[in-house]
C-alpha positions as CSV (number, residue, x, y, z in Angstrom):
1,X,70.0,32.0,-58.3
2,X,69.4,29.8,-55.1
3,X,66.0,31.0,-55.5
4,X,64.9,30.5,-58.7
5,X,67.0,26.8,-58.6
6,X,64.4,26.4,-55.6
7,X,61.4,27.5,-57.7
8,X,62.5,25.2,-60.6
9,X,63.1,22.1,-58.5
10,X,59.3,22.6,-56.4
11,X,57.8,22.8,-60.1
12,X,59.4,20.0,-61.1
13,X,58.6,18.2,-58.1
14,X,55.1,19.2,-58.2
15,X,54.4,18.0,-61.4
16,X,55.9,14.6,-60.6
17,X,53.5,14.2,-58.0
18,X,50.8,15.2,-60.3
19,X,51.3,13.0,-63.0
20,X,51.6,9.9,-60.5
21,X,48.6,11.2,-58.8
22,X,47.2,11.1,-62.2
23,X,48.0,7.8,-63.2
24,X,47.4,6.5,-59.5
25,X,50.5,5.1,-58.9
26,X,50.9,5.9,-55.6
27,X,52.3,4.5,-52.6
28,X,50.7,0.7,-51.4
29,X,50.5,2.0,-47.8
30,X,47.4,4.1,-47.0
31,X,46.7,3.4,-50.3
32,X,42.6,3.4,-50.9
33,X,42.5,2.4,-54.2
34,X,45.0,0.5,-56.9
35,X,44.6,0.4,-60.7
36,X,47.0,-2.3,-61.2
37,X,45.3,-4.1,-64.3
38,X,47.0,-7.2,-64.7
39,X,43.5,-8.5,-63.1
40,X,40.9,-9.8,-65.8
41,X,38.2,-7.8,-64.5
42,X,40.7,-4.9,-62.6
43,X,37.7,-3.4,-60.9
44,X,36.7,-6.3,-59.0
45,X,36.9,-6.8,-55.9
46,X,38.0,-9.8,-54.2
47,X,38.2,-13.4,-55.5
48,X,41.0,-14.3,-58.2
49,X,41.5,-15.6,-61.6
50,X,42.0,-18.9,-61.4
51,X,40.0,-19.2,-64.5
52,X,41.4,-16.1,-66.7
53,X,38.9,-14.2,-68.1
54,X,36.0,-16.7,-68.1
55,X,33.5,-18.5,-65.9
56,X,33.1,-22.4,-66.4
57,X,29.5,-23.5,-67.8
58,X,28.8,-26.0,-65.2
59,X,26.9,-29.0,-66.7
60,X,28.7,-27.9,-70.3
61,X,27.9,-30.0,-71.7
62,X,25.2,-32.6,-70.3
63,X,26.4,-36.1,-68.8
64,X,26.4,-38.4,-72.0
65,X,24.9,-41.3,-69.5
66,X,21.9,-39.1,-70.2
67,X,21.9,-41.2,-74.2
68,X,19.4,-44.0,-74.0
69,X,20.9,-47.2,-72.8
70,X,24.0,-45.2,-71.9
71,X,23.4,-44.9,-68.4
72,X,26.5,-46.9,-67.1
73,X,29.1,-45.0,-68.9
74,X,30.8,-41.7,-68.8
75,X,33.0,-39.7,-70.8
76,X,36.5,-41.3,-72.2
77,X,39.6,-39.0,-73.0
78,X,38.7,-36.1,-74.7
79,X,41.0,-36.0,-78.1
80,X,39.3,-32.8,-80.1
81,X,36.8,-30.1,-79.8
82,X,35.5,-27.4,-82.7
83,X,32.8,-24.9,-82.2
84,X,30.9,-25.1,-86.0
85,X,29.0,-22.4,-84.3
86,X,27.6,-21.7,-80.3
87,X,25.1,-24.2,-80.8
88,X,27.1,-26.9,-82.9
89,X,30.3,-28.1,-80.9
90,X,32.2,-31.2,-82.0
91,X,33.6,-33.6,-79.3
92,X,36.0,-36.2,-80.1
93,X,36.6,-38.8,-77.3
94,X,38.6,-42.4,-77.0
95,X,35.5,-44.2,-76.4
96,X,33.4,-44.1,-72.9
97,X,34.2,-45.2,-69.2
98,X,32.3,-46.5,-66.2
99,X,30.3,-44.0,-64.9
100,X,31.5,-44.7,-61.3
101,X,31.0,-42.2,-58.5
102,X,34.2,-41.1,-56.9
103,X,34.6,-43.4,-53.8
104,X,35.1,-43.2,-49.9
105,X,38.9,-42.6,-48.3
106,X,40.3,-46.0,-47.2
107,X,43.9,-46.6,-45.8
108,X,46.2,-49.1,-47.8
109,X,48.2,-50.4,-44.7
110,X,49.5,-52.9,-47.2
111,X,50.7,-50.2,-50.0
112,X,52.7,-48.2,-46.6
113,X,51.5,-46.7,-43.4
114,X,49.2,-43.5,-43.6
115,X,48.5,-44.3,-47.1
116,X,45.2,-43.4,-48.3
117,X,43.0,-43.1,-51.5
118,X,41.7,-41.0,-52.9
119,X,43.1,-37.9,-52.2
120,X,41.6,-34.4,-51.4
121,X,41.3,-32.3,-54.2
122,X,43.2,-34.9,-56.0
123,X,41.5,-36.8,-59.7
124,X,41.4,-40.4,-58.7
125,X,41.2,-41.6,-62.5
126,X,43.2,-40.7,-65.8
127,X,40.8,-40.9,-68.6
128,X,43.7,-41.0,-71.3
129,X,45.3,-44.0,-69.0
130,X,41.9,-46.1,-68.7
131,X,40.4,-45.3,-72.0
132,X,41.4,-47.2,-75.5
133,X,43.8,-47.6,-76.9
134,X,46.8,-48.1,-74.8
135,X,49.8,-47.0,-77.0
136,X,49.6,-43.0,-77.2
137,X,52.0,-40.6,-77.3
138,X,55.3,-40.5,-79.4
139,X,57.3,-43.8,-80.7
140,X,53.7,-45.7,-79.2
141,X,53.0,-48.2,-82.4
142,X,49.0,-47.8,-83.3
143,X,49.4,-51.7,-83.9
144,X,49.9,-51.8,-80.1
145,X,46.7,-49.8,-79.1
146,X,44.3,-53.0,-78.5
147,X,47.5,-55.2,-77.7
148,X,48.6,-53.4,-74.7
149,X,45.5,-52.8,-73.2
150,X,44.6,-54.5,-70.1
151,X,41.5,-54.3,-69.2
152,X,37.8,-55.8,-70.8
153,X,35.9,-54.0,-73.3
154,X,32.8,-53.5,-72.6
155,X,33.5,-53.6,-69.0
156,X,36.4,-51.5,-68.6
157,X,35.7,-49.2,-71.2
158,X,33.3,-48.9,-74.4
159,X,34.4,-47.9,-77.9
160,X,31.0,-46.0,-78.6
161,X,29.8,-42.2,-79.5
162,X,33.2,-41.4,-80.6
163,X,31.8,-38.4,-82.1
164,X,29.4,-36.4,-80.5
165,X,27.8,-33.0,-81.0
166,X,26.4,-30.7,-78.5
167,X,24.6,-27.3,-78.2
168,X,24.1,-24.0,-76.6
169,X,23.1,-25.4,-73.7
170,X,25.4,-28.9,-73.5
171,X,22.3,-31.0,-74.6
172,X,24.0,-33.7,-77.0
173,X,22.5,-33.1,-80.1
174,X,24.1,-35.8,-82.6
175,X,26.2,-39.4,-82.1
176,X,27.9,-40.3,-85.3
177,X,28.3,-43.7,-83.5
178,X,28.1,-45.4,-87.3
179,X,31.5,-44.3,-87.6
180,X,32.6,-45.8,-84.3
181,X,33.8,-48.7,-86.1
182,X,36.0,-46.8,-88.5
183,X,38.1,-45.2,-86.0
184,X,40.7,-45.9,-83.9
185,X,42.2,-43.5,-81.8
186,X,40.0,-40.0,-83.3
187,X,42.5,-37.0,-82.9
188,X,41.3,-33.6,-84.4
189,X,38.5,-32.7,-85.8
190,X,37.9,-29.3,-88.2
191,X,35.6,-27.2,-91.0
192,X,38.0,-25.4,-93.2
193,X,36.5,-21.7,-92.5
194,X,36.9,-21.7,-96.3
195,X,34.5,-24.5,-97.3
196,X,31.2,-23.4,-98.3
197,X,30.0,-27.2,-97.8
198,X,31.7,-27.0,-94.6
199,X,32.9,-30.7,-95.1
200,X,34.2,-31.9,-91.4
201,X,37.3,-33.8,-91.5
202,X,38.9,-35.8,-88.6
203,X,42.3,-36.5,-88.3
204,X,43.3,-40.6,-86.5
205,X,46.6,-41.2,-85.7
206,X,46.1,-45.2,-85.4
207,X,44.6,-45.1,-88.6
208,X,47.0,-42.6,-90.3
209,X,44.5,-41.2,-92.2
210,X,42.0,-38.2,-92.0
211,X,38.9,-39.0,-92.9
212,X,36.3,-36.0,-94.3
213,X,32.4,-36.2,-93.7
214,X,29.5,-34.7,-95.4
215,X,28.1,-31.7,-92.6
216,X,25.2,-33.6,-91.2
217,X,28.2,-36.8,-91.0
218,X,25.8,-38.6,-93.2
219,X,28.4,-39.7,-95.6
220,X,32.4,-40.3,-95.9
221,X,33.3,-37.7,-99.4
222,X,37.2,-38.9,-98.9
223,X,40.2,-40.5,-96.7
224,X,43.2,-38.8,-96.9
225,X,46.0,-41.3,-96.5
226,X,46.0,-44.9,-96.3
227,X,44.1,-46.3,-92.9
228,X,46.2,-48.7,-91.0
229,X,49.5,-48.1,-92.9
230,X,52.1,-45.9,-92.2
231,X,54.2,-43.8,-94.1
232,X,55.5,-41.0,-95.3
233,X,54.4,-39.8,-98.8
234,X,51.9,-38.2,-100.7
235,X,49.5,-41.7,-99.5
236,X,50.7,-42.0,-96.6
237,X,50.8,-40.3,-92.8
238,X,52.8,-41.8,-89.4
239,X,50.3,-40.8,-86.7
240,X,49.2,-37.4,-88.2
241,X,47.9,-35.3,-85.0
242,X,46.4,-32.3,-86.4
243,X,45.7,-29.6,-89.4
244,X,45.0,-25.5,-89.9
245,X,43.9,-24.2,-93.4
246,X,45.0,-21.7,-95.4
247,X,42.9,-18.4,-97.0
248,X,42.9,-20.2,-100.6
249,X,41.5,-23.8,-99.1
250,X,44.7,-25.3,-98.7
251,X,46.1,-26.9,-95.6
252,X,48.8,-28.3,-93.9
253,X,48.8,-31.3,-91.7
254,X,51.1,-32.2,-89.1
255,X,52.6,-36.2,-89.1
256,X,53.3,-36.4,-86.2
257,X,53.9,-39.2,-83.2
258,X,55.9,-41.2,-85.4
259,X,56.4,-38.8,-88.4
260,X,58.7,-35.6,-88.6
261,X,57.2,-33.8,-91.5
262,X,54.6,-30.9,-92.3
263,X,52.8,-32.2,-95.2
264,X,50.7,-29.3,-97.7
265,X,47.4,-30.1,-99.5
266,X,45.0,-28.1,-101.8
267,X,42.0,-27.2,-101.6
268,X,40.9,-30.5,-103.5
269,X,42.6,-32.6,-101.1
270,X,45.5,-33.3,-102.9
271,X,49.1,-33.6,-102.0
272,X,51.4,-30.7,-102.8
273,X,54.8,-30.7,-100.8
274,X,56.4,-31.6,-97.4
275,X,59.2,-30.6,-95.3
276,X,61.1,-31.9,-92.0
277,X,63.4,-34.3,-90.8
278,X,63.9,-36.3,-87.9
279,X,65.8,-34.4,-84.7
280,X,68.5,-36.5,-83.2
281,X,69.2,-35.4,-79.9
282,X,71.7,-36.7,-77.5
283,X,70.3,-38.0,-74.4
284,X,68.5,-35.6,-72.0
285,X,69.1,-32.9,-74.4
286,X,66.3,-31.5,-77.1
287,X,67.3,-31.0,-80.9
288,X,68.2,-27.2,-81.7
289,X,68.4,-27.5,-85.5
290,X,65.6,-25.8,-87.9
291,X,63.5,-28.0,-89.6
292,X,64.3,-31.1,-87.5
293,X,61.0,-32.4,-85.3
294,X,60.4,-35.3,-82.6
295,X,56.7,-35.2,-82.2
296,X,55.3,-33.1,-84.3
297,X,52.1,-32.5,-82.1
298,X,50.3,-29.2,-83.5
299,X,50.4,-26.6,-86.2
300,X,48.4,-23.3,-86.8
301,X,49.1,-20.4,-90.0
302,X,48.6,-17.0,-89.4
303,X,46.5,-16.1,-92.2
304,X,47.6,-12.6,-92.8
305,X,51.4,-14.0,-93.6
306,X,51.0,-17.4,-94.0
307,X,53.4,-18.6,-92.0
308,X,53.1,-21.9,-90.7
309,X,53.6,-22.3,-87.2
310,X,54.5,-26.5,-85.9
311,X,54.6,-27.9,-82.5
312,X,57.8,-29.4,-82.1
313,X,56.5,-31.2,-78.9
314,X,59.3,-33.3,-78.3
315,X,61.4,-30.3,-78.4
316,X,59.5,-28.0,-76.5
317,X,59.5,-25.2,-79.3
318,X,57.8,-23.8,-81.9
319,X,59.1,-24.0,-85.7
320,X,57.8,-20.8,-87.8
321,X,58.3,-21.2,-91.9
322,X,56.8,-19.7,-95.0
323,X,54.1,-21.6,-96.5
324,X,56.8,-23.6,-98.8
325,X,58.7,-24.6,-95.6
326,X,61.4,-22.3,-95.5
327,X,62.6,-21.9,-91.8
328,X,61.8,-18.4,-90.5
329,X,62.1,-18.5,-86.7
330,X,61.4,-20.4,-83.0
331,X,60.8,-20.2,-79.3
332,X,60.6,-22.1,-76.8
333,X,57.7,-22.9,-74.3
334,X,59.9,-22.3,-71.2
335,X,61.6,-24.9,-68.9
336,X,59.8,-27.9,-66.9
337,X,57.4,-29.3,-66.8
338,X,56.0,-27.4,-69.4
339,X,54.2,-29.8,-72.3
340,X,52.5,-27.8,-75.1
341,X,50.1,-30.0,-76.5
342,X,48.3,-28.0,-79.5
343,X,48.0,-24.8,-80.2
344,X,45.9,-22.2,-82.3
345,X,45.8,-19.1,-84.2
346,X,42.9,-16.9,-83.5
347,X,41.4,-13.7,-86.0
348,X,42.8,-11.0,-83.7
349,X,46.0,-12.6,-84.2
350,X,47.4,-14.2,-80.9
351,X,48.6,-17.9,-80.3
352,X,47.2,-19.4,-77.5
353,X,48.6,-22.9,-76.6
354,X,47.5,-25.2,-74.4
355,X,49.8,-26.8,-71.7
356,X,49.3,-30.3,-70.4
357,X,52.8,-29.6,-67.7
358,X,51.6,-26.6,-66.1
359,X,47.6,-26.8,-66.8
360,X,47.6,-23.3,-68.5
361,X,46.6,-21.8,-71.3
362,X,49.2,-19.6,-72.4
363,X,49.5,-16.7,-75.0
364,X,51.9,-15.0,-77.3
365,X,52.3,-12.5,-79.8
366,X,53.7,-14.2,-83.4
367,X,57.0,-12.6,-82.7
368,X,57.3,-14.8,-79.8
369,X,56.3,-12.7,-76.8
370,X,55.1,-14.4,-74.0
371,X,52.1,-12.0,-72.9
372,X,49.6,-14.0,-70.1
373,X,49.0,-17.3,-69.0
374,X,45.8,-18.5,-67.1
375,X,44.6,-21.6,-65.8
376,X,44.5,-24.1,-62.8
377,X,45.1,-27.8,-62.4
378,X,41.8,-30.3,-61.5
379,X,38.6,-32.9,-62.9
380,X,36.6,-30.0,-61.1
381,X,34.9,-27.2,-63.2
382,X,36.8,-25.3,-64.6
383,X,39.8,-27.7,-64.1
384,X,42.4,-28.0,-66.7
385,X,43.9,-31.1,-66.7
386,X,45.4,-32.9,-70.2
387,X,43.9,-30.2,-72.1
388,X,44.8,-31.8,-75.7
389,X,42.2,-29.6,-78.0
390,X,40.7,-26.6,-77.9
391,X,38.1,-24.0,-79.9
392,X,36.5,-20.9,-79.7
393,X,32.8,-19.4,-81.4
394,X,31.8,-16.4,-82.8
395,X,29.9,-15.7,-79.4
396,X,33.3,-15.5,-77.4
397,X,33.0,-18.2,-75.6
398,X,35.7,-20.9,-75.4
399,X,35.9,-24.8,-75.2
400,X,38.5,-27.5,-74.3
401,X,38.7,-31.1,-74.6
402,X,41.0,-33.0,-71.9
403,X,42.5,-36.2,-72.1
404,X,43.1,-37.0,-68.2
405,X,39.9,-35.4,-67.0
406,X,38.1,-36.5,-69.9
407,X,35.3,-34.7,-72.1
408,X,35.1,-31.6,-73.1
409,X,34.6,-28.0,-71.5
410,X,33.1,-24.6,-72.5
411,X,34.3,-21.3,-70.7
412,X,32.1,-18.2,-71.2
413,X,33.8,-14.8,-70.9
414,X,33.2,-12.9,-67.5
415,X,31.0,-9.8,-67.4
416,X,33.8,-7.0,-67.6
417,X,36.6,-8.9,-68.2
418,X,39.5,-7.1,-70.3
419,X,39.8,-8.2,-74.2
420,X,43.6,-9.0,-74.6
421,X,43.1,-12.2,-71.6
422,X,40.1,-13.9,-73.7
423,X,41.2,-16.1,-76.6
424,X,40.2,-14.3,-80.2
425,X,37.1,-15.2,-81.9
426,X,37.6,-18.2,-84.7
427,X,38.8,-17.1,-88.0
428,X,36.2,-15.7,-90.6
429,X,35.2,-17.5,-94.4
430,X,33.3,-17.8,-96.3
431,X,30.4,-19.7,-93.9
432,X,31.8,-17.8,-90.4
């Protein structure tokens, strides 16, 4: 019996060892090899993943000094970014800034003792801070965006090529600069993948309105709202921030700084329904209640179900509901200094949000579950800093558009790098 107890338990033991062996989980010491795959590429060797899955396309795209007669300026905030295809990328930005080299480190004796400027590694200007407006994020009146700022246009800052489009290869293609004059603080932009005329609409919170262009930007087919007047009706937004579409054409938009509602349109542009109410939390604390928003600062549907997913920024969560607004479910981003600032819904099904708190790019599953997050802060390449809009093509390749460094960004996947840490491709249409 002691035997055969013997026999049972070296079998047993055996086989243990040979399925580890197997699966090479072994031991860390003397250990020649590991397959840990958390690792976007898990065979490399060396370096790290400071950029996820992708490598940044240095010189993505090309300096915009590079327009004629634009050689003083550089690129303001960057609001919005959409990838028509690879070689058609919208860029929204707050107007332009002076193309100023970053300067030499000098002490500031007077500010304290061993103060200096700037510092290593450190951005040494916020493009959201020095570009127009002034007033931005939540309870900021867009009547105040000119009024509080404190600089001189034209020397601080320029309010030109608002909208710009660039290729393949970052050359900047198209300046709808004869809209320049119709905007005011450009937030979104989007083509409904279910538009055959692929009709471009940009969403402005200062001029609570969206605003939808012929393809080429040639013409303005509609505004959606009433520009310069707030409110909240089936004419009216307060500060709408951005919008996702639905299979049949439809859309919701979410209003937004100043609003607290999800607001539903057809495919003809027309009003249907809205839901939410304004969250009133005690002080220091975030509201809990469904359907209740303060800042409602993004929104994506998930095109199988419909559901509606909504930023509510202010409360650091997301609100699910049914494409009529019936609350469904929530989670949370996590504690501080997290500060979700937009979010989307790719075809394979993920969310991927962008936060401006940690500098990451973070995804879930639509149940909620937290999977991987990527990203690092920095104004270098590759940087993420303010990241307020963000796109992918049918290529792979991703793009941002940052507020506090400014401009826009494109990411192209690494050689090898494992699917499930690269955003989705954009969802398919009828022109996709």
């Amino acid at each position: 019996m002691r035997k055969r107890l013997v026999t049972i338990l070296t079998t047993l033991a055996t086989l243990a060892v040979g399925i580890l062996v197997g699966s090479r989980i072994l031991p860390v010491q003397g250990q020649g090899m590991s397959t840990f795959t958390a690792a976007a590429i898990p065979s490399a060797k060396g370096g790290q993943d400071a950029h996820g899955g992708y490598d940044p396309v240095v010189g993505w795209p090309k300096p915009i000094s590079g327009l004629p007669g634009n050689e003083k300026w550089t690129w303001g905030a960057g609001q919005g970014v959409f990838a028509e295809s690879a070689n058609r990328v919208f860029i929204l930005q707050r107007g332009q800034l002076p193309n100023i080299p970053r300067p030499p480190v000098r002490r500031y004796p007077e500010v304290g003792p061993s103060v200096s400027f700037p510092v290593g590694r450190v951005p040494w200007r916020d493009a959201t801070a020095a570009s127009l407006p002034a007033a931005g994020g939540a309870g900021g009146l867009a009547e105040d965006g000119i009024r509080l700022f404190q600089g001189v246009i034209g020397v601080d800052t320029l309010w030109a090529n608002c909208f710009v489009v660039a290729d393949a290869n970052g050359n900047i293609t198209e300046t709808w600069s004869q809209w320049d004059n119709i905007f005011k603080r450009p937030h979104a932009v989007y083509i409904s993948p279910y538009d055959a005329e692929k009709r471009v609409y940009v969403v402005d919170d200062h001029q609570h309105a969206i605003y939808v262009f012929s393809n080429d930007g040639k013409r303005l087919l509609q505004t959606i709202g009433t520009p310069s007047v707030y409110g909240a009706d089936a004419t009216h937004f307060n500060r709408p921030t951005y919008m996702d579409f639905f299979p049949n054409g439809s859309f919701v938009v979410a209003d937004g700084y100043n609003g607290n509602r999800v607001a539903k349109f057809d495919k003809d542009n027309k009003f249907l329904l809205d839901w939410g109410q304004r969250g009133t939390p005690a002080p220091g604390q975030v509201e809990t209640r469904p359907g209740y928003f303060n800042n409602v600062h993004g929104v994506a549907i998930d095109t199988l179900t419909n559901r509606v997913f909504v930023n509510d920024r202010n409360n650091n969560r997301i609100q699910v509901f049914d494409e009529n607004g019936k609350y469904l479910d929530e989670w949370t981003f996590g504690e501080e200094p997290g500060d979700v600032h937009s979010f989307i819904i790719t075809a394979d099904h993920y969310l991927w949000a962008a936060d401006r708190g940690t500098s990451k790019m973070l995804k879930y599953s639509l149940d909620g579950h937290f999977l991987y997050s990527w990203g690092t802060w920095g104004d270098f390449p590759g940087g993420m800093w303010g990241v307020h809009g963000l796109t992918t093509d049918q290529d792979g390749n991703f793009y941002t558009a940052a507020v506090d460094s400014g401009g826009a960004q494109k990411f192209r996947p690494r050689p090898g790098a494992r699917s499930d840490v690269l955003l989705g491709k954009p969802i398919s249409g009828v022109w996709r």
